[in-house]
N, C-alpha and C positions, 0 to 999 in steps of 0.2 A: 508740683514742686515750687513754681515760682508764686504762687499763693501762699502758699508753708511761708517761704520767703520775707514774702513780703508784712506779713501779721508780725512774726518774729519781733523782724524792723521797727515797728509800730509798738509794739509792746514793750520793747525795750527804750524806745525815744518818750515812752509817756512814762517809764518808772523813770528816768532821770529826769525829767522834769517834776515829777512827784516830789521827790527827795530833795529837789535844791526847793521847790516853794516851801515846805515843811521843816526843814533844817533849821537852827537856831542860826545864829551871825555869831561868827567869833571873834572877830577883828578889836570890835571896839561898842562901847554903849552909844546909843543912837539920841539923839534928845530926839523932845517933844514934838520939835517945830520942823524937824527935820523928819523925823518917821512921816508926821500927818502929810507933808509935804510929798513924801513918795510915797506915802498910801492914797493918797488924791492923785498921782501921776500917773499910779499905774492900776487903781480901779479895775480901769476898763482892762488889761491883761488879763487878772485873774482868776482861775481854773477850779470850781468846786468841786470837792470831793465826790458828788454825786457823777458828773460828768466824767473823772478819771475812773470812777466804776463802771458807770455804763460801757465808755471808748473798752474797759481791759477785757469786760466781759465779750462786745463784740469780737477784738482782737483773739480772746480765746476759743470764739466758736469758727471763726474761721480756722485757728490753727487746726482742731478738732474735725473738721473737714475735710481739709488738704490732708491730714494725716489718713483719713478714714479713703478718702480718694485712692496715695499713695496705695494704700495695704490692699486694696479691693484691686487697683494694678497691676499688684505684685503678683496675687493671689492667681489672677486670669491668665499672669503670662506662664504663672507655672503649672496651672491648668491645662494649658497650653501645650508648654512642650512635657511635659508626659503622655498627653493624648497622643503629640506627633511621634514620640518615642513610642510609644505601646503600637501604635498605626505599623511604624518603621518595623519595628521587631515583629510581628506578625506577618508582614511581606516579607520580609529576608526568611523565616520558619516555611512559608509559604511556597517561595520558591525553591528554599535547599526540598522540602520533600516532592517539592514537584522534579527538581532535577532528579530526584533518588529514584521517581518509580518510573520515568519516562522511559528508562533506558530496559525497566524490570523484564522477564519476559511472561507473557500471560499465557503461554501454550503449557502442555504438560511435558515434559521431557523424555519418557517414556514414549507416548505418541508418536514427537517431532521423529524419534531414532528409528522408530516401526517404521514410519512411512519412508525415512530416509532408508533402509535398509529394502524393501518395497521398492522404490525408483532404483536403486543400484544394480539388484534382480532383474529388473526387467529392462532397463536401459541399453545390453545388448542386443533387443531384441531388433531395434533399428539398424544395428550393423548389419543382421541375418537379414533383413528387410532389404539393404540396399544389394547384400552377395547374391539373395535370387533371384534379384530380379532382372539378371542376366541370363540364368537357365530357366527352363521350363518346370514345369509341378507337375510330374508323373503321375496318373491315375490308371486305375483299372476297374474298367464295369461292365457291367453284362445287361442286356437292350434285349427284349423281344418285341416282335411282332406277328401279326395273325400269318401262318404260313398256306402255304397251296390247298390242301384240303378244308381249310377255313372259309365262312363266306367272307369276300370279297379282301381273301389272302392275297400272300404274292407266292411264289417261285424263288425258290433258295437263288439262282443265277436273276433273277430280276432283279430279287434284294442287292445281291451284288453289283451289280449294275447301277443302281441307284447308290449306291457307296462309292463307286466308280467316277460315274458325273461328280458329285459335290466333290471330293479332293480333287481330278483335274481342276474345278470350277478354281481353288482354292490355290492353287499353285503348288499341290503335291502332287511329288510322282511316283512310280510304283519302282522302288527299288528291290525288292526280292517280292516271287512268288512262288506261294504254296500253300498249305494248308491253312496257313497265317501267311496274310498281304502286309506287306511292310511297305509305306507311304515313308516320301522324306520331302521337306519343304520349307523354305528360307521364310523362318517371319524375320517382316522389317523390323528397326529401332521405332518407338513412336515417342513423337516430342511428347505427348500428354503423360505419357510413363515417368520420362525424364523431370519434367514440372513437378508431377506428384510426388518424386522420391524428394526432390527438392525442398517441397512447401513440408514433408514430413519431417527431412533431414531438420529445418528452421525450426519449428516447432519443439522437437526432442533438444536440440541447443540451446534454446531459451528456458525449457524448465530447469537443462543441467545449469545454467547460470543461474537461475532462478535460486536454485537449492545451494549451488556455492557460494554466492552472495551473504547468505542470511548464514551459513556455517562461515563462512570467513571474515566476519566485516572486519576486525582489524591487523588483517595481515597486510604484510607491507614486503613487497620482493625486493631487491638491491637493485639499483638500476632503475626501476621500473615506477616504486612507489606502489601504492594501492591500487590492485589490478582492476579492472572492468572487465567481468568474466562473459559480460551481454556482446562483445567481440566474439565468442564463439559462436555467435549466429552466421558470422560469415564464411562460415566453414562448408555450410548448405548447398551452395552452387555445386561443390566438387562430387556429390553424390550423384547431381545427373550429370557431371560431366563422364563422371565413372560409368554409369549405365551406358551412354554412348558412345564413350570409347568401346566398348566389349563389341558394338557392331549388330550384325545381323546374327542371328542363331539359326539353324538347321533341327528341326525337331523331327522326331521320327514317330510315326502314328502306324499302331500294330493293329489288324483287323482279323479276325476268325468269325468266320458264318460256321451255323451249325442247323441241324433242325430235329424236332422228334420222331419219333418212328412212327405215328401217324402225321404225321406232317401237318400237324396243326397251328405248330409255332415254330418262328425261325427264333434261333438267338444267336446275337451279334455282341463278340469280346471285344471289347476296345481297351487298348492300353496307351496312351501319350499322354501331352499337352491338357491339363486339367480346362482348361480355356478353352480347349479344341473339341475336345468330347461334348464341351456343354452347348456349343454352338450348334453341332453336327447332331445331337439327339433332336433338338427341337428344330431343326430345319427337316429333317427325314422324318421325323413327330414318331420316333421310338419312344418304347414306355420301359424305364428301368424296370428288372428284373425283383419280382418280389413288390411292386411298388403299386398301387393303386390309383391313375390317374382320376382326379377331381375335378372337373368345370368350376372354372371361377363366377364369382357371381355376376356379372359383368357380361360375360360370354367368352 
């Protein structure tokens, strides 16, 4: 621009000196002696025509420059910001769809409610979890063994006898006898019980948070604000505190010996303590009734 400027200047300083050398005088007629006089004076001044073309032509390619300059300027700075507008508006497009899908959800809806319907079914089963495992799990099975007439049988009272030892051993005693022996005997509380109802209770509270988290995210209670439903982990401890409040139990273990009419096998009813039965078969090494003992590969 100060090139533009400055030619302009120059272009217009050389037309008026053009026009006053080329003008006629109007004043008055000049004699002879007086023209020659200052056309000898001022010689040396004067500007030919060839040199005011040259001076206007260069003056005009300068202007011709500075203009072509200015517009090729203009051109880049508009170049310019439409690229940085087109940029702009492609990140603002960019981010509102990225806000739109981030929040979308990508599961199937159907699914999400099956499985949610799924966990609601089965979720009390952790309650029933923690109420029995204050009482005992009732079974009833039937146990033979090679009897008297068998080789290297036993004796219906022998057998008995060997039922006899292991529940004294065990800290049962014989509260009714007859046909069926009825055993009664205090198991302890065990801390390992308590831990595991515990670490299961935590467990089943974190997926129920789990699941209400992702169904509730913007609920908001009065009071409270937006809950933290991963607080119901702490709920966990009171499961074994419950198991150990309830104490010691008394379980009662019912026995009938019987044997066949050749007395080839005795069989022995057991009815208590699922826990109990499984201990006391394979310490006495009874074989269930109906059942096929297998040597493992091992021995």
């Amino acid at each position: 621009m100060n090139s533009l400027l400055i030619a302009t200047t120059t272009l217009l300083f050389l037309a008026t000196n053009t026009s006053n050398a080329f003008a006629p005088s109007s004043t008055s007629i000049i004699t002879r002696s007086s023209l020659s006089k200052s056309s000898s004076s001022s010689s040396s001044l004067s500007i030919s025509p060839h040199d005011i073309s040259f001076l206007i032509s260069d003056a005009s390619d300068v202007i011709i420059d500075a203009a072509s300059t200015a517009v090729d300027a203009v051109a880049s700075t508009d170049v310019a910001s439409s690229s940085s507008d087109a940029v702009t508006s492609i990140a603002n497009e960019a981010s509102v769809e990225g806000a739109s899908t981030s929040f979308a959800p990508t599961y199937s809806n159907a699914s999400y409610y099956t499985t949610l319907a799924l966990y609601a079914l089965s979720f009390p089963g952790l309650w029933s979890q923690i109420k029995r495992s204050t009482k005992a799990k009732v079974k009833r099975k039937t146990y033979v063994s090679a009897g008297e007439a068998a080789e290297e049988g036993k004796e219906l009272r022998q057998q008995a006898g060997e039922i006899m030892a292991y529940m004294k051993a065990n800290n049962y005693e014989v509260a009714e006898a007859g046909e069926t022996i009825t055993f009664q005997g205090l198991v302890a509380r065990s801390t390992s019980q308590a831990f595991f109802l515990t670490f299961c209770t935590a467990l089943g509270m974190a997926s129920l948070a789990l699941v209400l988290q992702i169904q509730f995210q913007d609920l908001v209670l009065p009071g409270i604000g937006a809950p933290n439903w991963f607080f119901l982990t702490l709920l966990s401890p009171y499961a074994g505190i419950y198991y150990w409040r309830s104490g010691d139990r008394i379980d009662d273990l019912k026995v009938k010996l019987a044997t066949n009419d050749d007395e080839t096998l005795n069989e022995i009813t057991i009815e208590g303590n699922d826990e109990e039965i499984e201990r006391m078969w394979r310490t006495l090494e009874l074989q269930e009734k109906g059942m096929v003992k297998v040597e493992g590969i091992l021995g």
